[in-house]
C-alpha positions, -999 to 999 in steps of 0.1 A, spaced: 22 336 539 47 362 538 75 338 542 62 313 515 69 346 489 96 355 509 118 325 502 108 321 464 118 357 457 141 369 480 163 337 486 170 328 452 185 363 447 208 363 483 226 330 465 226 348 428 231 383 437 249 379 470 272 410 470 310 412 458 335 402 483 360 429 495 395 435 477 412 413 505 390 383 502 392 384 463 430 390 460 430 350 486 406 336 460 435 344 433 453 314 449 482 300 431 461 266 426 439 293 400 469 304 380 493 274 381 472 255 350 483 278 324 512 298 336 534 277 323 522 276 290 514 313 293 539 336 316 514 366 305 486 350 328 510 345 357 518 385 351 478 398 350 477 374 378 503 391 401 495 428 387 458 417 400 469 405 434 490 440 434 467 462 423 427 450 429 413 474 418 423 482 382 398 482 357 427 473 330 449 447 349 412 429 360 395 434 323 433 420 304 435 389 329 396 379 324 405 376 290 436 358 289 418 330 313 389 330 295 416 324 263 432 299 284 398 277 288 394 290 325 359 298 324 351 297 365 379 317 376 373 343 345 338 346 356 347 352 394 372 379 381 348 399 358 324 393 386 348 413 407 353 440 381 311 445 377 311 452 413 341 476 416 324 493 384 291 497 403 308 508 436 328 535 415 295 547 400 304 530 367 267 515 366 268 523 323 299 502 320 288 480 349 256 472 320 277 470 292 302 443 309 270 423 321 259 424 282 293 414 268 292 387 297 261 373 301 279 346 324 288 363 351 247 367 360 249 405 369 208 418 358 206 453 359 175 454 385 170 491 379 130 486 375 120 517 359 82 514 355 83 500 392 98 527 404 80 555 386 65 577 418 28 579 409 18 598 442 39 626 428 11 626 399 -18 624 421 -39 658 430 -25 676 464 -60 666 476 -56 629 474 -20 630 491 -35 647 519 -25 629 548 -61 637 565 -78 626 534 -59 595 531 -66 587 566 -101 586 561 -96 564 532 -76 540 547 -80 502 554 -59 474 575 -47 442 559 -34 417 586 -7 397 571 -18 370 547 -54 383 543 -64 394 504 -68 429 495 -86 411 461 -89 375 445 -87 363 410 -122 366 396 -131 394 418 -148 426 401 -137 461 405 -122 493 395 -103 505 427 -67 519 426 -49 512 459 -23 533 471 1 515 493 4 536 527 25 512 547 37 475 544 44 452 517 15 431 493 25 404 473 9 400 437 4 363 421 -9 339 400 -14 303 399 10 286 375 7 254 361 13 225 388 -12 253 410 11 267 432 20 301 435 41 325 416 50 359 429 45 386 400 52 416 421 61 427 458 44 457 461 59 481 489 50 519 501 44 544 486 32 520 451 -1 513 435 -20 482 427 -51 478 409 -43 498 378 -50 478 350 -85 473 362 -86 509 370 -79 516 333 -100 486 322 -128 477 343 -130 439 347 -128 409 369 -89 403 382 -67 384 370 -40 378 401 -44 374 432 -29 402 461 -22 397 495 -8 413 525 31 399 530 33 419 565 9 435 580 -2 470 557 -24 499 554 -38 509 522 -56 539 506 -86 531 488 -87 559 457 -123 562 443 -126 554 406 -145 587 401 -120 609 417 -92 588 394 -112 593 365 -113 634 370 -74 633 379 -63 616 345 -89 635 326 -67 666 344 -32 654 341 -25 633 312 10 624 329 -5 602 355 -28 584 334 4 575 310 24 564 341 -3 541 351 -5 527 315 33 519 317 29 504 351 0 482 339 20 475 304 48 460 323 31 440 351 13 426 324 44 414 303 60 400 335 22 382 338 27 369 308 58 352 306 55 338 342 26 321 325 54 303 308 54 262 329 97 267 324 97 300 332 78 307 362 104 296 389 133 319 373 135 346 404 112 377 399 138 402 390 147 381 362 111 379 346 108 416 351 141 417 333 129 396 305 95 414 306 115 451 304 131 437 267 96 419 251 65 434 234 36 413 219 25 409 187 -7 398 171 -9 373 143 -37 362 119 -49 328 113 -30 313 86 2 336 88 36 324 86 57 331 115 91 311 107 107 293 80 125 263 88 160 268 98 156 306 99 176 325 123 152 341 149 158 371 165 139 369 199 125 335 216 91 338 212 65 330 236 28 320 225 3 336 253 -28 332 231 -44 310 204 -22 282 184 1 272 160 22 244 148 52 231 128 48 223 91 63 197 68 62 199 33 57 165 20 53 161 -21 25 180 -26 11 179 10 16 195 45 22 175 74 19 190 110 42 179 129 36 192 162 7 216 180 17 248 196 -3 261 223 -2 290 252 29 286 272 48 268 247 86 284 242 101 285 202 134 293 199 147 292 235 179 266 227 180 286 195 189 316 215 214 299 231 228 281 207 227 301 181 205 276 164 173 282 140 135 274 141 131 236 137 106 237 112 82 260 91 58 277 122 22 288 109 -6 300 132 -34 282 131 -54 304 147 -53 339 156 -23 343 175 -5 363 201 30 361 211 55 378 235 86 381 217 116 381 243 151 400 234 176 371 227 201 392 246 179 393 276 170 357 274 204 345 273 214 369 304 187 350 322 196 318 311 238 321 325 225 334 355 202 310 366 215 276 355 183 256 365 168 272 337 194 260 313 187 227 325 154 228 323 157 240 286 176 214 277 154 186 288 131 200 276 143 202 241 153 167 241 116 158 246 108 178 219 133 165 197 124 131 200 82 141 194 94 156 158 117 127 156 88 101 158 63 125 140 88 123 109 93 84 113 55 84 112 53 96 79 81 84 63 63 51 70 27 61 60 46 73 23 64 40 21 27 18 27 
């Protein structure tokens, strides 16, 4: 079990994240074969190229060649420089400007993976008495690795405080395998949402190594956020944002992007609720976050004479505006809800990120808005024929 999560989170990120190469093995990849195309044409580029070779680690020398090659049309050596240059920010303690170049350059794939609701310290909140090692002792229960601290379905109101080991949080997604929503480690909760909102599950967690957990009872919880206001908003955020990353891995094209990027998509959404009956987008209209519906349904409209025509049904899971995003494209067609609606709104900014760094997605996006393309195609063939009879 653990290495079934262990493969779909952790290798995925070795290959995307794998760590910069030293200033000796990045001054060999500057081989002439990567400068030769355009130095003729441009003796500036065969300059930044030696200055870079001379000097590896200058922020201006890297930041000036990056640009001319990415003038020049060469986009895969441009992206392994500024690669370089996000690394040597990060190992300077540059991590601002380090966030700022991964924004201006989506392509090089660099996600800030700070995490800050996962890494909020909620034992710091918790009273003296329930951090007691004694106490927490005599609370204390064994998972063997693989075995469920709680199903899907299951009833309760328990907080867990992870005491040793690692758990693995996940859902089923849509061909019914699983996908990993969090990797719980020590010193972390799990089980706050139902804590805060008593209720059946909704994931599954299990032990990926063997762990020991603290079992903190509801009542006591319920005294210490009555007491301290602090740790009952920290739990809130906590439960906030494993919920968003819940929700978008709910999405069929988005649930194999790795885990950090789903939390990083998660960290720059919000919902929002919609009536029945409510316009969402006109046709054409520049949107300003890929939106994700997570409950209820809508469609696309066609105005027709003096009728409306729906072209095609929106339901839970479905993506609007993703190829817009990256394209810089519009909605395809007048949205309404049909029904009361919910939708997680993605940033744009964060979406694209996501999509340069994981080119699978890309892929998949585009496929899949071929298929689309060709359903409103047909819709509107439809029609036109039915007016013509």
């Amino acid at each position: 079990m653990r290495k079934q999560f262990a493969d779909n989170a952790s290798q995925k990120e070795n290959c995307l994240f794998a760590p910069a190469s030293c200033s000796s093995s990045f001054t060999s990849h500057m081989s002439d074969r990567n400068v030769s195309v355009s130095s003729n044409q441009n003796p500036q580029l065969k300059v930044y190229a030696d200055l870079v070779q001379l000097y590896p680690e200058n922020e201006a020398y890297i930041r000036q060649y990056a640009e001319l090659l990415l003038d020049a049309g060469q986009l895969a050596t441009a992206t392994e420089i500024l690669r370089h240059l996000h690394n040597l920010l990060l190992k300077q303690g540059e991590r601002s400007k380090a966030d700022n170049l991964g924004r201006q350059f989506p392509q090089i794939g660099r996600i800030d993976k700070a995490d800050k609701q996962y890494r909020e310290d909620i034992r710091k909140l918790l009273p003296s008495s329930m951090r007691n090692p004694l106490w927490l002792k005599l609370h204390q229960k064994r998972l063997q690795e693989g075995r469920h601290l709680f199903r899907r379905g299951e009833v309760e109101d328990t907080l867990y405080l992870v005491c040793e080991g690692e758990l693995a949080e996940f859902i089923k997604g849509n061909n019914g395998k699983p996908v990993l929503l969090n990797l719980i480690q020590a010193g972390d909760v799990v089980g706050e949402t139902n804590l805060l909102t008593p209720g059946p599950h909704k994931t599954d967690v299990v032990a990926n190594k063997n762990s020991i957990v603290a079992k903190l009872p509801s009542r006591k919880m319920a005294a210490a956020m009555a007491n301290t206001p602090s740790l009952k908003a920290a739990l809130q955020r906590k439960a906030d944002s494993r919920r968003m990353t819940a929700l978008i891995s709910s999405c069929p094209l988005l649930e194999n992007v790795p885990l950090d990027m789903r939390q990083h998509m998660a960290e720059e959404s919000f919902i929002r609720q919609y009536s029945a009956g409510t316009s969402i987008h006109k046709s054409g209209e520049k949107m300003n976050y890929v939106d994700l519906i997570v409950r209820g349904e809508a469609c696309f409209q066609l105005h027709s004479r003096d009728s409306l025509k729906e072209l095609k049904s929106l339901t839970p899971g479905t993506l609007i505006g993703d190829t817009a995003a990256i394209q810089d494209g519009g909605c395809p067609a007048d949205m309404i809800a049909n029904s009361a609606l919910a939708i997680v709104h993605i940033s744009c900014d964060a979406f694209k990120t996501v999509v340069e760094a994981y080119p699978p997605l890309r892929n998949a996006l585009f496929s899949n808005a071929a298929k689309q393309r060709s359903q409103l195609m047909n819709k509107l063939n439809e029609f036109q024929t039915q007016q013509v009879k």
